[in-house]
C-alpha positions in Angstrom: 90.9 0.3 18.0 89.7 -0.5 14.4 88.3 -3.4 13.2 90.0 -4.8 10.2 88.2 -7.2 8.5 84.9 -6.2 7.8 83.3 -8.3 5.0 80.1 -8.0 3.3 79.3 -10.8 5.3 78.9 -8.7 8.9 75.9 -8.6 10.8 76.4 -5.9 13.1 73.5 -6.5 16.1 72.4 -3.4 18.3 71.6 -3.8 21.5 70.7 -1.2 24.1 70.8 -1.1 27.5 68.9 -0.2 30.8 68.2 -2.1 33.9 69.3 -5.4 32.6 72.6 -6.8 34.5 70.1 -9.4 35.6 69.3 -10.7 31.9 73.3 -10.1 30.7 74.6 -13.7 31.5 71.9 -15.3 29.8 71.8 -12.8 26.7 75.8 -13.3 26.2 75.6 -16.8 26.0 72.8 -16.5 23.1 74.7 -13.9 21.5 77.6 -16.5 21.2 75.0 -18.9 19.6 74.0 -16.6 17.3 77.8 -15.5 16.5 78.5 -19.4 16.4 75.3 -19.7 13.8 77.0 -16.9 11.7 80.5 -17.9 11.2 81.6 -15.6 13.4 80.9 -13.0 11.0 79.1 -10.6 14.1 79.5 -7.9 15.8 77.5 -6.8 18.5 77.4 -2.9 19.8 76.0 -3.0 23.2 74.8 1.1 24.3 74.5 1.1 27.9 71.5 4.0 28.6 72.5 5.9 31.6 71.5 2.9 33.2 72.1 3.1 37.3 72.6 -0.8 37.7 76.1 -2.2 37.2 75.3 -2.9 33.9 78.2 -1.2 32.1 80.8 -3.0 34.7 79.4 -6.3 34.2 79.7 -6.3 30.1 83.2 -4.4 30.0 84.3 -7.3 32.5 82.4 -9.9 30.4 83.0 -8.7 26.7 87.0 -9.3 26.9 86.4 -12.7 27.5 83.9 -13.5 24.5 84.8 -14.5 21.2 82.3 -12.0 19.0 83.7 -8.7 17.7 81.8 -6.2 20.0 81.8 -2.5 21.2 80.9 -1.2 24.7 79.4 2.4 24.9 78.1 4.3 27.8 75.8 7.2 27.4 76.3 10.0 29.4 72.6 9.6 30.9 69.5 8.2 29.8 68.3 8.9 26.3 65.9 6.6 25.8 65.7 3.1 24.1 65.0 5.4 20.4 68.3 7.3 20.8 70.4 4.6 22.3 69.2 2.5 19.0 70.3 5.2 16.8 73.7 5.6 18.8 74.3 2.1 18.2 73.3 2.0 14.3 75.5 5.3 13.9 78.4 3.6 15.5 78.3 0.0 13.6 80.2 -0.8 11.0 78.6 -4.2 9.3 76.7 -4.5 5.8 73.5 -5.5 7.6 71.9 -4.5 10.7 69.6 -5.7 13.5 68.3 -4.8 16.8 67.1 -6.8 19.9 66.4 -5.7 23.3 68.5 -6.9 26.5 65.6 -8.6 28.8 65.5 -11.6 26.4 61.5 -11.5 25.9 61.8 -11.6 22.1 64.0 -14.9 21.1 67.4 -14.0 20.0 67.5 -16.8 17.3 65.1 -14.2 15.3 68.2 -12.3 14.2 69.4 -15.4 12.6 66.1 -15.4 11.0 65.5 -11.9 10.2 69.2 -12.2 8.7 68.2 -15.0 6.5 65.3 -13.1 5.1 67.9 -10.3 4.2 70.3 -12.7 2.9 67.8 -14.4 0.4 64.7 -11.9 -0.5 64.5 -8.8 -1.9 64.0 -7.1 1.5 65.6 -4.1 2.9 63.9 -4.4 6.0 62.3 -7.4 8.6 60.6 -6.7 11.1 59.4 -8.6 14.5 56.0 -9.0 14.6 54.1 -10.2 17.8 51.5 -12.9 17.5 51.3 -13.2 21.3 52.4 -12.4 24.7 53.5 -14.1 27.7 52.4 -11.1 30.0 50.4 -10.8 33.2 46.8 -9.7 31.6 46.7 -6.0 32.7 49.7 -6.0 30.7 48.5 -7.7 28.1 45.3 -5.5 27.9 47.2 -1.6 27.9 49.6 -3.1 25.3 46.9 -4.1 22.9 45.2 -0.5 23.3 48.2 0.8 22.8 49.3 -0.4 19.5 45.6 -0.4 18.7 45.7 3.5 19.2 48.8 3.2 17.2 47.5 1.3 14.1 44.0 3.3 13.9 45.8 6.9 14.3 49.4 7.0 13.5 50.7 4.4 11.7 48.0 2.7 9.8 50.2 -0.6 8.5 51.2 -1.5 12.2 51.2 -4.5 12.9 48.3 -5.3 15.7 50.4 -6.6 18.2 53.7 -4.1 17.5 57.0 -4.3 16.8 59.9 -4.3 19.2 62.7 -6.2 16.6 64.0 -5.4 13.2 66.7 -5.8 10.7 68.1 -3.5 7.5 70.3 -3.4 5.0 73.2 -0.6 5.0 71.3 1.6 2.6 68.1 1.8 5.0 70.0 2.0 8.0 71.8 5.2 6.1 68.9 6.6 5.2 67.2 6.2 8.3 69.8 7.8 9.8 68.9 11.1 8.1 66.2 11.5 9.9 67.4 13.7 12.7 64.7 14.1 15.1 64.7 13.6 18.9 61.2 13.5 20.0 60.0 11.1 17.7 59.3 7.3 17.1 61.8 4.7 15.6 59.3 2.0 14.9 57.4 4.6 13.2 60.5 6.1 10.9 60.7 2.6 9.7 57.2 2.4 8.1 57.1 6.2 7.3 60.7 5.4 5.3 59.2 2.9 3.2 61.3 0.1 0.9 60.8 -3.6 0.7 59.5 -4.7 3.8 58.9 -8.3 4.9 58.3 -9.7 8.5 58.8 -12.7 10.9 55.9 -13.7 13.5 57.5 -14.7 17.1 55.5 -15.0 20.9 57.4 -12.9 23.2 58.2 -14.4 26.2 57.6 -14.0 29.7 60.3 -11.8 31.7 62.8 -13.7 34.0 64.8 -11.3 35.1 64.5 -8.0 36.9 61.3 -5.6 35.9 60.1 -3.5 32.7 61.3 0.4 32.8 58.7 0.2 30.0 56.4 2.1 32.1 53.3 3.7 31.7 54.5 7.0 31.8 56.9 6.1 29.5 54.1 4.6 26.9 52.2 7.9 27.1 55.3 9.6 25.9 56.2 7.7 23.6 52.4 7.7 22.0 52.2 11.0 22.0 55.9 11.5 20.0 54.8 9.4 17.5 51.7 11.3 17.2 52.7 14.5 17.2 55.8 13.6 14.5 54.1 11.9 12.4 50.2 13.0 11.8 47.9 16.1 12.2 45.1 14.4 13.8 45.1 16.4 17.0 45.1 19.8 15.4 42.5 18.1 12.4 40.3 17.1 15.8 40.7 20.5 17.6 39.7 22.3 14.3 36.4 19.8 14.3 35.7 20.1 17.7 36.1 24.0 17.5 33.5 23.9 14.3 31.0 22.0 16.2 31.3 23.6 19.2 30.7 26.9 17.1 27.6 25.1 15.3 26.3 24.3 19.2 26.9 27.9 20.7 25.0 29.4 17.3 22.1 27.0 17.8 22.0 27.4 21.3 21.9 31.1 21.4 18.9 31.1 19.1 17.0 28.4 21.5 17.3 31.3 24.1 16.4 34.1 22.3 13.0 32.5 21.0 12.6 30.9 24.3 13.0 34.6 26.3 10.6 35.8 23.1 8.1 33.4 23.7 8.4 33.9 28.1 9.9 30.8 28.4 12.6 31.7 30.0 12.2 34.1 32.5 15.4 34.4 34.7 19.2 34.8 34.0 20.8 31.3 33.5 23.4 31.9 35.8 24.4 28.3 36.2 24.7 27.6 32.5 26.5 30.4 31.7 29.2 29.8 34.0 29.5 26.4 32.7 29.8 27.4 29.0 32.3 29.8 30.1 34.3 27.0 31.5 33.6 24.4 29.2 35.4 26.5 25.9 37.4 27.6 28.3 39.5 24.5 29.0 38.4 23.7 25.5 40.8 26.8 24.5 43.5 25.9 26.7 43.7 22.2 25.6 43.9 23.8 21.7 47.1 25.9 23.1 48.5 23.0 24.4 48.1 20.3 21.2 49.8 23.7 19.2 52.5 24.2 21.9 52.8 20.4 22.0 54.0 20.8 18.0 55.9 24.1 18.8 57.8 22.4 21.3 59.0 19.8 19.0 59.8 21.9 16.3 61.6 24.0 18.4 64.0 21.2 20.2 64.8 20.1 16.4 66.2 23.6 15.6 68.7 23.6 19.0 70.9 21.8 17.0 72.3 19.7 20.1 73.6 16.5 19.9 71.0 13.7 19.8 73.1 11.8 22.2 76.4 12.0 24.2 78.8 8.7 24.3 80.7 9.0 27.5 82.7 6.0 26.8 83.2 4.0 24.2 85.2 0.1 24.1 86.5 -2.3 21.3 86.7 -5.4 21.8 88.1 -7.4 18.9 86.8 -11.2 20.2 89.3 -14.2 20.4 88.4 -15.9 17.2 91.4 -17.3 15.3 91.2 -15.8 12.0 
């Protein structure tokens, strides 16, 4: 099924999903504010993640009832939130685009405003900038190093508080879509891309429904993809670590050869030799692993697979009277 009448007027809105049937009532009644707010002129492409709930069921039940343009798509498994966002933007077809998450902790009404800002400035991109959190405070605390870790060695105009929301125009969401890498960072490809930028300020809200699969696991991984695509700094720290370590050894081997000169020492240092044999030695295997880490990447860009497989894939045209 095609859509037909696609102005320059259409806002399509991404959404993906995972672990969220809880939130979906809630999220498809703002949607239809927000399509209400707009004229109608929305579509919304929901990608479903692999996710094990009945999320899938419940929006292809829902979705023929609404009155926004939408599409349904199911993912063959579970890509992650970075390739289920660029699933959705491939498969959109509006003038502008934006993207929201499906647990309803950043507001929906900042589409409208992030849509505005496109509208009316010379922007090609908004995004979503956090000035607080209504999380519990262990939360709170490994989110803030997080994005603090972020801002000091990856991306050095992050925001402090990070950015989970944005909106583009067609021509950034086109060129951002040239960017065909799999282990890497979306928020990151945003700031790395360039353009006019301009950004809203929200508080995120606290979580009603169901729990995060934004795990810490999941953070780790997704730290170290965005490091490892987008700066040297572990190879430029191995290579520093290596020199000094090289410095240390030199000095340290003169300290005992004037100290057994002198008589000082006397005996063997069994103990320490040992230790400095085990010390570069894990300091050797941790340099194989930050290159292999790099390999690794490089290598799965090269496979040539597809970055994500739609299973499924519904149209749903929405019940306005045109």
């Amino acid at each position: 099924m095609i859509f037909l009448e696609e102005g320059n007027a259409l806002l399509s809105l991404i959404i993906p999903v995972y672990l969220n049937a809880g939130s979906l009532p809630e999220l498809l009644h703002s949607i239809s504010n927000i399509d209400n707010a707009l004229e109608e002129e929305l579509e919304v492409v929901f990608v479903v993640d692999g996710s094990p709930d009945n999320s899938y069921q419940i929006l292809k039940k829902s979705l023929a009832d609404k009155q926004f343009k939408s599409q349904l798509i199911l993912l063959s498994r579970n890509f992650g939130s970075f390739i289920a966002t660029r699933t959705g933007l491939q498969l959109s077809t509006g003038e502008r685009f934006a993207v929201m998450a499906a647990d309803l902790q950043e507001p929906p009404e900042l589409v409208l405003e992030m849509n505005k800002k496109l509208l009316t400035e010379d922007l090609d991109v908004v995004v979503g900038v956090r000035e607080s959190r209504a999380d519990p405070l262990l939360s709170k605390l490994s989110s803030k190093i997080f994005w603090w870790v972020y801002k000091k060695y990856v991306i050095p105009e992050m925001p402090t508080g990070g950015v989970d929301m944005f909106a583009c125009n067609k021509q950034f969401r086109d060129v951002l879509l040239t960017l065909e890498e799999r282990h890497s960072s979306l928020i990151s490809q945003l700031f790395w891309i360039g353009f006019n930028r301009g950004v809203v300020s929200y508080k995120r809200r606290k979580r009603q429904h169901g729990k995060s699969a934004w795990t810490l696991r999941k953070k780790i991984t997704y730290l170290m993809d965005s490091v490892f695509s987008f700066t040297d700094l572990p190879i430029r720290l191995l290579v520093r670590t290596g020199a000094i370590g090289t410095i240390l050894a030199g000095l340290y081997g003169i300290f005992v050869l004037i100290s057994r000169i002198l008589g000082v020492i006397t005996l063997p240092g069994y103990s320490m030799t040992i230790f400095t044999i085990l010390f570069f030695s894990s300091l050797n295997l941790l340099g194989i692993g930050i290159i292999g880490s790099y390999a690794w990447r490089t290598y799965e860009n090269t496979k040539n697979r597809p970055i994500s497989i739609p299973m499924k894939i519904d149209h749903f045209r929405g019940k306005h009277v045109r």
